[in-house]
TORLUM-506045 format. One line per field, with one value per residue (C-alpha): residue in one letter; residue number from 1; x, y, z. Coordinates in pm, 1 decimal. Last residue first. Layout:
rest = A/...
nr = NUM/...
xx = X/...
yy = Y/...
zz = Z/...
REM end
This chain:
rest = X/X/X/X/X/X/X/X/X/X/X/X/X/X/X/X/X/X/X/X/X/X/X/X/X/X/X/X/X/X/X/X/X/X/X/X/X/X/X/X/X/X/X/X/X/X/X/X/X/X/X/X/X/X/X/X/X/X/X/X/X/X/X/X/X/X/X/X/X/X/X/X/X/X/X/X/X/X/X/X/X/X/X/X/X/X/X/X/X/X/X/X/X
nr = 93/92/91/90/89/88/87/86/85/84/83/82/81/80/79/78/77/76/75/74/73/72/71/70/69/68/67/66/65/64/63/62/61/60/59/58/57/56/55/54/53/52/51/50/49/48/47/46/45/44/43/42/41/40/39/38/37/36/35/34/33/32/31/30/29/28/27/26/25/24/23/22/21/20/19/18/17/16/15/14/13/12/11/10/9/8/7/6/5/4/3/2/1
xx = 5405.7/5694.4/5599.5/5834.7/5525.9/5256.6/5447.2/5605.3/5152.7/5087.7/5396.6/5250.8/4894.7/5038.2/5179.0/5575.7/5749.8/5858.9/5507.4/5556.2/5841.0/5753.4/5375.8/5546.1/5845.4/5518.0/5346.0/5677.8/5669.5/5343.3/5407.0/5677.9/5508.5/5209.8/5423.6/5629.8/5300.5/5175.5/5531.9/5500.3/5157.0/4902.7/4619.3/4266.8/4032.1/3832.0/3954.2/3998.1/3631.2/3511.9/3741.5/3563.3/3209.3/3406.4/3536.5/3232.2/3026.3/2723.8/2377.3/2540.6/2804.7/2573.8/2189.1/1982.4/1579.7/1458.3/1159.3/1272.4/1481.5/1856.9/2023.5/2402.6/2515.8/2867.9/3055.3/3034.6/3073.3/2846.0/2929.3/2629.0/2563.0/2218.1/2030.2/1688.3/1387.2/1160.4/1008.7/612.6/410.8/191.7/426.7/784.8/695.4
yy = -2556.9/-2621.8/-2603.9/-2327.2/-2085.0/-2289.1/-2357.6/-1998.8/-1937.5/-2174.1/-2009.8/-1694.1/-1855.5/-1980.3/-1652.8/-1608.8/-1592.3/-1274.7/-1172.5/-1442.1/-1356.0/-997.7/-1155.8/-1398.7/-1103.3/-871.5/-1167.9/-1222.5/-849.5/-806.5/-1137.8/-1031.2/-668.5/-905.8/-1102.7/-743.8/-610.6/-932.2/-933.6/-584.0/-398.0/-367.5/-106.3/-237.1/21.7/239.1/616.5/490.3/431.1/764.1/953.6/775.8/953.4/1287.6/1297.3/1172.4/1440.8/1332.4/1577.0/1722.5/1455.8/1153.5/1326.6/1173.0/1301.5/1220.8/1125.5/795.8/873.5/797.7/628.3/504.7/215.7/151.8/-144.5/-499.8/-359.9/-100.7/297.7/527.1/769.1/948.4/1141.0/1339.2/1186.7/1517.9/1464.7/1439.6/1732.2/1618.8/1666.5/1565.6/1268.9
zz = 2669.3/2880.8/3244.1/3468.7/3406.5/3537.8/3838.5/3912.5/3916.5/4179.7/4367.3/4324.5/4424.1/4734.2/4830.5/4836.3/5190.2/5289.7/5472.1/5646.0/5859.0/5889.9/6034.2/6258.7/6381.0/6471.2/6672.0/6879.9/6894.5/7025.2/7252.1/7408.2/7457.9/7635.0/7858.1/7989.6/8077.5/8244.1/8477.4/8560.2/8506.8/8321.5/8311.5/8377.6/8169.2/8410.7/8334.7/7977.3/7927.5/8088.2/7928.3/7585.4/7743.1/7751.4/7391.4/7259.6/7327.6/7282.1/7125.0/6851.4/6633.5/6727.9/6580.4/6792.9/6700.3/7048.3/7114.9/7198.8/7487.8/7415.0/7695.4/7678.5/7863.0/7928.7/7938.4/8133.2/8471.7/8406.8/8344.7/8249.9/8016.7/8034.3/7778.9/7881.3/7998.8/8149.2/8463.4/8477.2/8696.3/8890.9/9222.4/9055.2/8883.4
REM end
C-alpha cells in the first residue's frame, strides 16, 4: 500500500536455490511469447549454473564418449525382433 492507494502486482522473476520462480498475477491474461522475454530470464539460468572444472570435467567427457561408443556399439547389433524374425525365416515350412 503506498498511502491508500494499493500497489499494482505486476510479473516478477526470481532466482532460488532450487530454480527460479516466475510470478504471474492472476488478472493477467499471460500470453508467453509477449509479456517474458525468455531470452533474459534463460541468462539468468546460465549466469548461475555450476560450471566444471578439471578432474570432474574430464570424468564427465569420458563418460559422454564411453556412453556414445555403448550406443554405436549397440546400435550394430540386430534387434530382438529381427533376430525373432531370421528365426522364422531359417524354419522350413
Amino acid at each position: 500500500m503506498e498511502g491508500n492507494k494499493p500497489l499494482v502486482m505486476k510479473l516478477s522473476v526470481n532466482l532460488t536455490a532450487h530454480g527460479t520462480m516466475i510470478f504471474i498475477p492472476a488478472y493477467w491474461s499471460f500470453d508467453n511469447s509477449r509479456d517474458v522475454r525468455w531470452e533474459e530470464v534463460m541468462k539468468l539460468h546460465k549466469a548461475r549454473a555450476l560450471k566444471k572444472q578439471g578432474e570432474s570435467l574430464a570424468e564427465s567427457h569420458e563418460e559422454r564418449v564411453r556412453m556414445r561408443q555403448n550406443s554405436e556399439n549397440l546400435m550394430q547389433r540386430p534387434s530382438v525382433l529381427e533376430l525373432h524374425l531370421l528365426v522364422r525365416r531359417s524354419r522350413p515350412a
